[in-house]
N, C-alpha and C positions, 0 to 999 in steps of 0.2 A: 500535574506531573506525568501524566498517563499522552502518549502521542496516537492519535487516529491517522492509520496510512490510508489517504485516499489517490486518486487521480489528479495532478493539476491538471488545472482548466486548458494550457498549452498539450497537453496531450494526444499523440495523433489519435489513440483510441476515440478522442473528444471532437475529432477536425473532422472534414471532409466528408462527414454524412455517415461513417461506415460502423454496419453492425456488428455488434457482438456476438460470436455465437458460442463459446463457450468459456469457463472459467472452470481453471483443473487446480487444488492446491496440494496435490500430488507432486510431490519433488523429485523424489527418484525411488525407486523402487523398497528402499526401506524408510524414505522418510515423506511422512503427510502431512499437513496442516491441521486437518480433521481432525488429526488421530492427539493433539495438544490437550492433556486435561489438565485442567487448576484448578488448587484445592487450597481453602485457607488464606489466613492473612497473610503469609509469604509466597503465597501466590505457588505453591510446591507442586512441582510436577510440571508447572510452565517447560517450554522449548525455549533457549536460550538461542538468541538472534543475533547477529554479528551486523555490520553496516549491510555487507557484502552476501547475507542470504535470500536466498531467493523464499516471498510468502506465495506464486501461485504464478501461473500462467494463463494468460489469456488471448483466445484466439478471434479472429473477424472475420467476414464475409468475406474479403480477399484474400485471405488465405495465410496473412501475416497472422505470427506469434509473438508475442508480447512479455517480458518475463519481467515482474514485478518486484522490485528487490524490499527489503529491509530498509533500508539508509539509515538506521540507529542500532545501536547496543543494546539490548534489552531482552526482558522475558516476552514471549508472546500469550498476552492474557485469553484473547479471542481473535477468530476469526468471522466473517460473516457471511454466513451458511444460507443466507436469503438471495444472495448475488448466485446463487449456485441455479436455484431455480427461475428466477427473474435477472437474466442479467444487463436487460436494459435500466436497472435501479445508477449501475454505473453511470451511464450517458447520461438519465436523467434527473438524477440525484447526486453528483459524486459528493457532493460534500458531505452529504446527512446519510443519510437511507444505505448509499452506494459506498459508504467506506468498505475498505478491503480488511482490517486489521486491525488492533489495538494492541498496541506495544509499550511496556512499561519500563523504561530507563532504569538502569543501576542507579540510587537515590546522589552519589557521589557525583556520576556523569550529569546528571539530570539539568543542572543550571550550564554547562556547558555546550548541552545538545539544543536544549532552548537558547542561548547567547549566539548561536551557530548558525540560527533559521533569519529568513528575511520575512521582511515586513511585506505588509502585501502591495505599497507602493516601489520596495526595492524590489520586489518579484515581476512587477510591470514592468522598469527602468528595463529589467535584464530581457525580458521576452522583447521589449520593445528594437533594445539594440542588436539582440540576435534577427528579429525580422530584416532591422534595416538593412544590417551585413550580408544576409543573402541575398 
């Protein structure tokens, strides 16, 4: 029930060689990622997530900023405070090591936000036909 936000693999952070060099989950000046404590079985104290919040920015060697959204409803249980100081864990691990987030669905949403996600074969189909279009 719990969703890990990482990187897809199509990501240009992931494409074209380029490094990482920082990762801020500094939002705006009153709100951080860092600063999210949970406590207990209802997870109290969680930051509540919308699709549409931003969990962290991150920057590359060229100079491009990258701003990682949410994309679920949920409490935010953790964030991953090891990408802060190693953040090639991203490029090299995104799936394991390199997730950015852990986000826990409202129990109600939760089969909805899962019924919503693609397979990892419809997720090719789609990168596949976005490449050919370009």
């Amino acid at each position: 029930r719990i969703c890990v936000i990482t990187l897809a693999e199509a990501h240009p952070l992931l494409q074209d060689g380029k490094t990482i060099t920082s990762i801020n989950y500094q939002i705006s000046a009153n709100c951080s990622r860092l600063q999210n404590k949970v406590s207990g079985k209802s997870k109290r104290g969680a930051q509540f997530l919308t699709e549409l919040a931003p969990l962290c920015r991150i920057s590359s060697s060229d100079g491009e900023e990258y701003t990682i959204y949410s994309c679920i409803r949920g409490r935010l249980i953790e964030v991953n405070e090891n990408i802060l100081s190693n953040p090639a864990l991203l490029q090299e691990k995104p799936s394991t090591e390199g997730y950015i987030a852990v986000v826990l669905p409202k129990f109600e949403e939760s089969k909805s936000v899962t019924q919503g996600l693609l397979t990892q074969k419809e997720y090719e189909e789609v990168l596949s036909k976005r490449l050919n279009s370009s």
